[in-house]
C-alpha positions as CSV (number, residue, x, y, z in Angstrom):
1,X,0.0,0.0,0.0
2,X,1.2,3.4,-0.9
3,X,1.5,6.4,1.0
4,X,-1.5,8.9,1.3
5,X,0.0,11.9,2.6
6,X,3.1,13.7,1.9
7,X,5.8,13.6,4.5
8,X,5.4,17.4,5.5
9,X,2.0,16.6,6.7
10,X,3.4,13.2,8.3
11,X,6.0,15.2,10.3
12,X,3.3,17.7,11.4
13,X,1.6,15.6,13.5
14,X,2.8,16.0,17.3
15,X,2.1,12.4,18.6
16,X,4.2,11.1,15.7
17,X,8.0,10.4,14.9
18,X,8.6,9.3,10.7
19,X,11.8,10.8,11.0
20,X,14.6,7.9,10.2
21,X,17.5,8.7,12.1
22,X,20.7,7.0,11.0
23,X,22.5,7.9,13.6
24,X,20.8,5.5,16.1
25,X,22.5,1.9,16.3
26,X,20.8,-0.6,16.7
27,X,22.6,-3.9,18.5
28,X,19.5,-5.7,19.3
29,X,19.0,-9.5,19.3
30,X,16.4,-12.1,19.5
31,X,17.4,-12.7,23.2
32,X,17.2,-8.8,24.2
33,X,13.8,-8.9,22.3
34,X,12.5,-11.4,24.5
35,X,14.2,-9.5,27.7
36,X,11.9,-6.5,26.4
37,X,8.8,-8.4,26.0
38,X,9.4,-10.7,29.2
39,X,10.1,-7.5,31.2
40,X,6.9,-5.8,29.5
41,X,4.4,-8.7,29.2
42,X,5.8,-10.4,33.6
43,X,4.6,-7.9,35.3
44,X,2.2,-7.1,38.2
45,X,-0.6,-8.8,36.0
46,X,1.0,-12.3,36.8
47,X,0.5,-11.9,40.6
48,X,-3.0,-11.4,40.1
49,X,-3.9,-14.9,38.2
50,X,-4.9,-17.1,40.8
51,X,-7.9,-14.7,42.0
52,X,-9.1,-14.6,38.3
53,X,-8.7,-18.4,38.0
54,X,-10.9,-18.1,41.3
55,X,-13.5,-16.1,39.6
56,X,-14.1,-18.3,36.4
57,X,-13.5,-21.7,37.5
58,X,-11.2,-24.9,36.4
59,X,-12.9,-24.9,33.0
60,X,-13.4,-21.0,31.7
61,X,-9.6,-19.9,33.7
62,X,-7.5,-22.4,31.8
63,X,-9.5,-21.8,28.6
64,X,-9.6,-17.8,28.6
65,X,-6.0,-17.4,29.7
66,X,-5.2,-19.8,26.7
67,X,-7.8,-17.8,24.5
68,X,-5.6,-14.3,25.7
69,X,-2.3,-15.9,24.7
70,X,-3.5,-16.8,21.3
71,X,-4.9,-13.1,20.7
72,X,-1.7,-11.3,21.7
73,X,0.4,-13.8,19.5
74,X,-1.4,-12.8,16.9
75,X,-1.7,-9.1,17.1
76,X,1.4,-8.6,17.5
77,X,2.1,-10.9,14.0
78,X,0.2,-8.2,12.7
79,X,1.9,-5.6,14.8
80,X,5.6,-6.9,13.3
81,X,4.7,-6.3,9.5
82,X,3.9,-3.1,10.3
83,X,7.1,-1.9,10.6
84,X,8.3,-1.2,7.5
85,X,6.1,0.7,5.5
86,X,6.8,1.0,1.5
87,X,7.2,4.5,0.3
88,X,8.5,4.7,-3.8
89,X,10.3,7.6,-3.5
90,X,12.8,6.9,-0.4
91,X,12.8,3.3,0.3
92,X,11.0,1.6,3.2
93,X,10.1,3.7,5.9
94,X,10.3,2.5,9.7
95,X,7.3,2.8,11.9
96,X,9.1,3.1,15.1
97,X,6.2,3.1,17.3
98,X,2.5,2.1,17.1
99,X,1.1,5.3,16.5
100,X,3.5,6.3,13.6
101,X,2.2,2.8,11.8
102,X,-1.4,3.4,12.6
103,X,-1.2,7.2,11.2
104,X,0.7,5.7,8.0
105,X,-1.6,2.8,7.4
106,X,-5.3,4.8,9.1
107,X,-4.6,8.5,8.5
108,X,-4.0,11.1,11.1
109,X,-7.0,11.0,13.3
110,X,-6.6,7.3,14.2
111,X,-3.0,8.1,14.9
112,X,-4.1,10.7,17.6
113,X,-6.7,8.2,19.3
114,X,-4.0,5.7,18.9
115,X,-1.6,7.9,20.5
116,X,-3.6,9.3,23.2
117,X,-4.9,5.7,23.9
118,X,-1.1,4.5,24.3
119,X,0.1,7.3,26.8
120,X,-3.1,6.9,29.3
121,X,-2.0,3.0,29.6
122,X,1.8,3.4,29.7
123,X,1.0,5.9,32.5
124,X,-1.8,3.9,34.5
125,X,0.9,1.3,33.8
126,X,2.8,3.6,36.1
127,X,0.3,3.4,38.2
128,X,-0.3,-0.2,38.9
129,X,3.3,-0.6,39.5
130,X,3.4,1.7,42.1
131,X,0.9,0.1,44.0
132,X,2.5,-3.5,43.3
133,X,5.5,-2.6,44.4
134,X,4.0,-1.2,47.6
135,X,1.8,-4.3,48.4
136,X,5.2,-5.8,47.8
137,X,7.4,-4.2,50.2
138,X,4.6,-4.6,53.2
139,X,4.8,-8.5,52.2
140,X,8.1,-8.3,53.0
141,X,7.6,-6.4,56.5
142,X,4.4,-8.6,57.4
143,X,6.3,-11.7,56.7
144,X,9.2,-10.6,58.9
145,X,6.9,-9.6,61.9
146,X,4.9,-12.8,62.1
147,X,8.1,-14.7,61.7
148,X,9.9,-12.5,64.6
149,X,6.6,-12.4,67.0
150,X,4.3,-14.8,65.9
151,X,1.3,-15.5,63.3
152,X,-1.1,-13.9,66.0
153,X,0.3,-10.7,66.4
154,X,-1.1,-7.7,64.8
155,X,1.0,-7.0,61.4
156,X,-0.2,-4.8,59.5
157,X,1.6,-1.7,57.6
158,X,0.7,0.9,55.8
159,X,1.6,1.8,51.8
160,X,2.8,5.2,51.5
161,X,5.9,5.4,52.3
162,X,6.9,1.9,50.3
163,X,5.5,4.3,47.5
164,X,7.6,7.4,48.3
165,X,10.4,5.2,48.2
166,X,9.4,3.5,45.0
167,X,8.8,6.8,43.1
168,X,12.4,8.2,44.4
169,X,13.9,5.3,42.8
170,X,12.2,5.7,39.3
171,X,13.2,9.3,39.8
172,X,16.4,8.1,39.4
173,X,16.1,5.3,37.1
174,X,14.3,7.9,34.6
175,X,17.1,9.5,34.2
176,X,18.5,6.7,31.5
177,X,18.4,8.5,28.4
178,X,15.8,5.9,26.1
179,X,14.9,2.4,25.2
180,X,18.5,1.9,23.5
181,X,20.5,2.3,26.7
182,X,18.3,0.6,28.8
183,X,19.0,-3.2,27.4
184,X,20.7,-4.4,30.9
185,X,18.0,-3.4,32.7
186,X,15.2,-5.0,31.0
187,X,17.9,-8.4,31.7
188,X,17.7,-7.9,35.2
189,X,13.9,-7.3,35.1
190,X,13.2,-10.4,32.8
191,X,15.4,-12.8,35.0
192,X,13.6,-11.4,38.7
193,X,10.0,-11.9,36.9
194,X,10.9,-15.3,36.0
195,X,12.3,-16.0,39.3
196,X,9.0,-14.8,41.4
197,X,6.6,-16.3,38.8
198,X,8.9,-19.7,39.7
199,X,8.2,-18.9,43.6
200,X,4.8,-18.2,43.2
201,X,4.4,-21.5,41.0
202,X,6.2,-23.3,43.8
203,X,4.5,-22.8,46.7
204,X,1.3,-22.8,45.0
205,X,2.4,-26.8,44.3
206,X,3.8,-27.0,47.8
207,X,0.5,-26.1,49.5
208,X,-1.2,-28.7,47.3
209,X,1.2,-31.2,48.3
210,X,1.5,-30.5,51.4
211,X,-2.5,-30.5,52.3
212,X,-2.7,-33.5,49.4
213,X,-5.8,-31.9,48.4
214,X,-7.1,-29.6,45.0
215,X,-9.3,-26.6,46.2
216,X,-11.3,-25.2,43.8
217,X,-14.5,-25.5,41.9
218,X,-15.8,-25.8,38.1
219,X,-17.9,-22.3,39.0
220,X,-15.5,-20.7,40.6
221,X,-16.3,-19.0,43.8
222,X,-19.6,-19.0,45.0
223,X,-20.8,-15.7,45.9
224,X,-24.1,-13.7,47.8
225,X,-25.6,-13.0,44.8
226,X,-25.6,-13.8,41.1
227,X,-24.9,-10.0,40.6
228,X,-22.3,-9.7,42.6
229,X,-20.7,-12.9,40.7
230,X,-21.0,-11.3,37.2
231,X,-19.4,-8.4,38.2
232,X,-16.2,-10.6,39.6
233,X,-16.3,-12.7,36.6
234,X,-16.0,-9.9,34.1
235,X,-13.6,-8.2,36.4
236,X,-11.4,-11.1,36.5
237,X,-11.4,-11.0,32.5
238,X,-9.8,-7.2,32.9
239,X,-7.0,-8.7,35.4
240,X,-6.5,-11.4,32.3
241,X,-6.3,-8.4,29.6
242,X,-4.0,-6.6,31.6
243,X,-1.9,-9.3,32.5
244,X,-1.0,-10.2,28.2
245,X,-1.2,-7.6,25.6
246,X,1.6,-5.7,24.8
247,X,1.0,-4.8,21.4
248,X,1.7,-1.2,22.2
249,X,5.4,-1.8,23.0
250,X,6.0,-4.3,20.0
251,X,7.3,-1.7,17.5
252,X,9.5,0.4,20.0
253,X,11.0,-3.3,21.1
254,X,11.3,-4.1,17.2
255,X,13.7,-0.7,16.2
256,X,16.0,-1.7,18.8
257,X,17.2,-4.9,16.9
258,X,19.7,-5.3,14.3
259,X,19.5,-6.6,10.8
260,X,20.2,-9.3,9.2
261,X,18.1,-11.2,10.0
262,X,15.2,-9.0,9.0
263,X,13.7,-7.5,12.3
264,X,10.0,-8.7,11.2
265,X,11.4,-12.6,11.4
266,X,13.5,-12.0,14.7
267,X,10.6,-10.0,16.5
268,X,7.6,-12.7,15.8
269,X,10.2,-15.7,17.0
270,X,11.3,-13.8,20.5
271,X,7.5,-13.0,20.4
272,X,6.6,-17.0,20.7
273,X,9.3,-17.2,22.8
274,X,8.3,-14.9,25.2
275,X,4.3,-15.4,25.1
276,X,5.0,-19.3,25.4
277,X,7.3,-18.9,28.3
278,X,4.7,-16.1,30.1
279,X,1.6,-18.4,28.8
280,X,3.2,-21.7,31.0
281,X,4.0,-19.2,34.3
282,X,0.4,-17.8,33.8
283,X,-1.3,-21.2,33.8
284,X,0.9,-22.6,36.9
285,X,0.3,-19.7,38.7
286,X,-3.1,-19.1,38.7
287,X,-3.8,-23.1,39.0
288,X,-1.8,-24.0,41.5
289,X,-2.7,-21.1,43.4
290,X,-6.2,-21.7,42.9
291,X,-5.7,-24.8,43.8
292,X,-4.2,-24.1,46.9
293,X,-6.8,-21.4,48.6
294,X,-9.9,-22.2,46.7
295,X,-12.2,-19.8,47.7
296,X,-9.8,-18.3,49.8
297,X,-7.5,-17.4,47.5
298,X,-6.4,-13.8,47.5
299,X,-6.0,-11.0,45.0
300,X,-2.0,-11.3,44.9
301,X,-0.6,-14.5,45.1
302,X,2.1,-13.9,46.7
303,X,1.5,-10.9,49.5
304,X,-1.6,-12.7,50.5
305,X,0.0,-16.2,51.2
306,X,-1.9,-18.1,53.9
307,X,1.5,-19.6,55.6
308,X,4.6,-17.9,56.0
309,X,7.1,-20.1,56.2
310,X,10.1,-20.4,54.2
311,X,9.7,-16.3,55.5
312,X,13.0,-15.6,53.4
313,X,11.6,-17.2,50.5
314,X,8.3,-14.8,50.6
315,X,10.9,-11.7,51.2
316,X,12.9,-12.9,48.6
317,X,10.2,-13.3,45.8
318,X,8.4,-10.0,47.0
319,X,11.9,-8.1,46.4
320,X,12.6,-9.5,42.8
321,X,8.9,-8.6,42.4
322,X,10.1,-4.9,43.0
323,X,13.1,-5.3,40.6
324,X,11.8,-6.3,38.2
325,X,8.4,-3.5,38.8
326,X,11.4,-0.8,38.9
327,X,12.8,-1.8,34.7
328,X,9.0,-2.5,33.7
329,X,8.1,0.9,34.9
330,X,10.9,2.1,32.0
331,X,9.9,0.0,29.7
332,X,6.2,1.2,29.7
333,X,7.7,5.1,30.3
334,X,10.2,5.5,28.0
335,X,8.1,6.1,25.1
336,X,6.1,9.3,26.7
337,X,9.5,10.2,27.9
338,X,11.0,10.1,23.9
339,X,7.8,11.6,23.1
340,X,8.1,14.9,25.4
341,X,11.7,15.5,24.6
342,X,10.9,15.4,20.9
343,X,8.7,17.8,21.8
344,X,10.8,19.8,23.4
345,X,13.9,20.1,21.1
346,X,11.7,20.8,18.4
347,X,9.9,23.5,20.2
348,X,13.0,24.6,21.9
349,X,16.1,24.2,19.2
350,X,18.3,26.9,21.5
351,X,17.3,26.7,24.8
352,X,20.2,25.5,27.0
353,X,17.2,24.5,29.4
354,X,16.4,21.5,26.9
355,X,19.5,20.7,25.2
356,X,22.5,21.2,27.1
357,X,23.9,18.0,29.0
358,X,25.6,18.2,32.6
359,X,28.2,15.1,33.1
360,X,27.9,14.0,36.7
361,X,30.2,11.2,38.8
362,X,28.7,9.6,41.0
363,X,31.3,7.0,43.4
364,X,31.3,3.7,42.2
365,X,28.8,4.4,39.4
366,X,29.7,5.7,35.7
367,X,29.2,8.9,34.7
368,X,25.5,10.4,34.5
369,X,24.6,12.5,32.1
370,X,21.8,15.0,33.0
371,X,19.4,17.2,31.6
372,X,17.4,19.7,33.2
373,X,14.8,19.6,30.7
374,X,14.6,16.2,31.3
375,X,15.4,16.1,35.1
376,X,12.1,18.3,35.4
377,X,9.5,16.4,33.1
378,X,10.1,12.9,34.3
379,X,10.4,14.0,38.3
380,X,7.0,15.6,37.9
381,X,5.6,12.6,35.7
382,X,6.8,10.1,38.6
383,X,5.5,12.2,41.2
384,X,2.2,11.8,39.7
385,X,1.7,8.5,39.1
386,X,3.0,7.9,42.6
387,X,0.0,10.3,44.1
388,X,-2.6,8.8,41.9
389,X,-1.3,5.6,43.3
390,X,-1.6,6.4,46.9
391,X,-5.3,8.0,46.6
392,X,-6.1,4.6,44.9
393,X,-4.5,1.8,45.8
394,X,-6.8,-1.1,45.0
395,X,-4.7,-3.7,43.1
396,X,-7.1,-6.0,41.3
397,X,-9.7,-3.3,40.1
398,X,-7.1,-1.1,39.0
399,X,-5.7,-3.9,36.6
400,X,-8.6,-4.3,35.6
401,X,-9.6,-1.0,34.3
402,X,-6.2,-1.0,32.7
403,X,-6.6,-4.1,31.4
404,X,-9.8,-3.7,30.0
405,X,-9.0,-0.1,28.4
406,X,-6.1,-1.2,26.7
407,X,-7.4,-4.6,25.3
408,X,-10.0,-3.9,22.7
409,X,-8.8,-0.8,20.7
410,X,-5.0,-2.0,21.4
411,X,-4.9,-5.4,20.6
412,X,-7.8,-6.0,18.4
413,X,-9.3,-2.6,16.6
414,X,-6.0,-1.0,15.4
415,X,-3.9,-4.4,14.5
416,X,-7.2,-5.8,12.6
417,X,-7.8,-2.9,10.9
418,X,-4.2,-1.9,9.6
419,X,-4.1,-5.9,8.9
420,X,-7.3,-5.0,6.3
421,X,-6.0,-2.0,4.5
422,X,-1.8,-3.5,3.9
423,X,-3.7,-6.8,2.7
424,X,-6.4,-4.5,0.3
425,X,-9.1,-7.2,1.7
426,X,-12.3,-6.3,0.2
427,X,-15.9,-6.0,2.7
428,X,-17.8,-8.5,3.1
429,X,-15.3,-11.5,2.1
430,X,-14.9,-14.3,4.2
431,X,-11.7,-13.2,5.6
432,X,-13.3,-9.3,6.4
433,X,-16.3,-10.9,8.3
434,X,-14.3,-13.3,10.2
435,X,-11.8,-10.6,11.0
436,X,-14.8,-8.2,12.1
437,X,-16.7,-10.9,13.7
438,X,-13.7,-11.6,15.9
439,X,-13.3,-7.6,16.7
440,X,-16.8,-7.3,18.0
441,X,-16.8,-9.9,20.0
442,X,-13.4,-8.7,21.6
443,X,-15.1,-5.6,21.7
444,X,-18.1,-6.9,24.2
445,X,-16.3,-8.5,25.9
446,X,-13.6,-5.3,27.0
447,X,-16.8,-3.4,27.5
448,X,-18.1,-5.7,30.2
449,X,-14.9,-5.9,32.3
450,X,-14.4,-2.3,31.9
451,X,-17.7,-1.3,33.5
452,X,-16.8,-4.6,35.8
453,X,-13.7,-3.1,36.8
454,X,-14.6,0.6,37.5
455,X,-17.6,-0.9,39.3
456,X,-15.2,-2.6,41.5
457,X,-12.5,0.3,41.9
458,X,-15.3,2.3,42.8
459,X,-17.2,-0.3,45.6
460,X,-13.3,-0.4,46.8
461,X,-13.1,3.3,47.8
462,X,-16.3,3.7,49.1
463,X,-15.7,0.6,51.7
464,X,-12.7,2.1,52.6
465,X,-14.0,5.6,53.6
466,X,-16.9,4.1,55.3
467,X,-14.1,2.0,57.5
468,X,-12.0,5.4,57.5
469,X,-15.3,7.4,59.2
């Protein structure tokens, strides 16, 4: 498909990059690809698995975690060819993020819903981490305190400053320039979600062995009323969403790697890779921690653990759950961050505020180089998603609402319908139907949890004023 707008009016849009810098090298391999998409996909959507498995049942869990898999894997096939776009007068161009491919393939105006769709979930991304991590670190000091004076006495600790001192750390870590320079960390992030999702798994099976019984029902959990149980279950499908799609990422992960091999080929076989290896931690996860608690079991595996014994092994997964929260949090801010200082030094070409660079040594670290510009922006956008967090911090409705925002239009509208324009497929063949059949259903369903979900967030904070008063 050609182009339908010239590349002045491609360049004018705001929300959009076409610009194909040379300059940037890219060193990226199948194996950092699936550190990106590990560290993006493993995150605080894992943890909360078992309590959707408890929602839906033995039968509908298994089945729509499987069904959730499948769609990512293949929206982000159609994400990868994306990427290159064909223009006759310079040579392939590189979509470098999903907005720029939407806008080339859609037109403008689906680029800006695209874009302003993106930047609410990388920031309520923000969001949910910061609370995660802040369950997290009370896990850690609730663990410690039945362990030093018993499982009787009265542990319990409040979030806000864990989330102060989550936020100061991203302060910090936001200071890494972009995506490109960030390859170690998303490593270390990939390895610690693995390594808690392996906990988790572990002493889901250990509880089952240990008590030699499968908790647990076909239903699910039974509930007061069959109102109340529609709401969970729907709920439970945001938590899913949230915990799979990251179609919104796939492009920015994709002009990191190198070529040969073409980046199309290596980016769909880290993406099997990576959803395989998420898909197995998902389903042995949420089952063995369903089967552990049955209708007990809580709304994060692993900071709601009924027993608390190995203690150091709860402290232990709880802090590589905070490593790896503190390089997901990058990987999901990095692209408003590129965005903003775009913005900037286009705005700003000789302001010494946006462009100059101030070396700094830190001991025992490398060099740091610092910008005020950027020093300003991201301290202000970290200090926001760390307020939101505190004023809400109700972990399973907030992945929900994330969740259920991001899957429809994300993972289903924009890859389906730039999937129907490159391939010219006329209406109303068999392959348009199916492909808009499939997107209305998708489309339902996202509507239910959402409304599920804010339901929830919203039941959530009223209990807790009325406790409060």
């Amino acid at each position: 498909m050609g182009l339908t707008k010239s590349d002045d009016q491609l360049l004018s849009s705001p929300l959009i990059d076409h610009s194909q810098n040379s300059a940037i090298k890219r060193t990226g391999t199948i194996w950092t690809a699936v550190a990106h998409i590990i560290t993006g996909v493993i995150g605080s959507g894992v943890l909360s698995l078992a309590w959707s498995m408890a929602q839906l049942g033995w039968i509908a869990g298994p089945l729509l975690m499987l069904f959730f898999a499948a769609i990512t894997l293949i929206s982000t096939f159609l994400m990868c060819d994306c990427y290159r776009s064909p223009d006759p007068e310079h040579g392939p161009i590189r979509n470098r993020s999903f907005a720029e491919a939407v806008e080339l393939n859609l037109g403008e105006k689906s680029a800006w819903i695209s874009g302003l769709l993106i930047h609410i979930n990388f920031y309520g991304t923000g969001i949910a981490y910061v609370i995660t991590s802040a369950t997290c670190f009370s896990a850690i000091q609730k663990s410690n305190c039945y362990h030093k004076y018993g499982h009787d006495a009265p542990c319990e600790f409040g979030n806000t400053n864990s989330m102060l001192l989550f936020g100061l750390v991203q302060i910090f870590m936001s200071q890494i320039p972009d995506l490109h320079s960030m390859e170690w960390l998303s490593v270390v992030a990939a390895v610690m979600s693995i390594a808690y999702s392996t906990i988790g798994l572990g002493l889901g099976a250990a509880q089952v062995i240990g008590e030699g019984v499968i908790l647990g029902s076909i239903g699910g959990i039974s509930t007061s009323s069959s109102t109340q149980k529609f709401w969970l279950v729907f709920q439970a499908l945001g938590d899913i969403a949230f915990a799979y799609p990251f179609t919104m990422i796939v492009l920015n992960i994709q002009d990191t790697l190198r070529a040969p091999p073409p980046e199309t080929e290596t980016m769909k076989r880290a993406s099997v890779i990576s959803i395989t290896t998420t898909t197995f931690f998902y389903l042995c996860c949420g089952g063995f921690g369903y089967a552990a608690f049955g209708d007990q079991t809580p709304g994060n595996l692993l900071t709601g653990f009924g027993f608390y014994e190995p203690y150091w092994l709860i402290d232990f997964a709880n802090a590589c759950i905070v490593l790896h929260l503190v390089g997901g949090y990058q990987i999901y801010s990095q692209p408003v961050f590129a965005l903003v200082d775009k913005w900037f030094q286009e705005n700003l070409p000789h302001s010494t505020f946006v462009n100059r660079a101030y070396s700094i040594k830190l001991p025992l670290l490398p060099a740091l180089s610092l910008n005020l510009q950027r020093l300003c922006f991201r301290t202000v956008y970290v200090a926001s998603t760390t307020a939101i967090a505190m004023v809400f911090p109700y972990f399973n409705q907030v992945l929900g609402v994330l969740g259920a925002i991001n899957f429809w239009p994300m993972a289903i509208y924009f890859p389906v319908e730039m999937c129907l324009r490159r391939n010219n497929i006329g209406a109303w063949t068999s392959k348009w139907i199916l492909l808009r059949a499939f997107s209305a259903l998708c489309f339902v369903l996202t509507m239910f949890a959402l409304i599920a979900s804010i339901q929830g967030l919203i039941s959530a904070r009223f209990s807790s004023q009325l406790y409060e008063e």
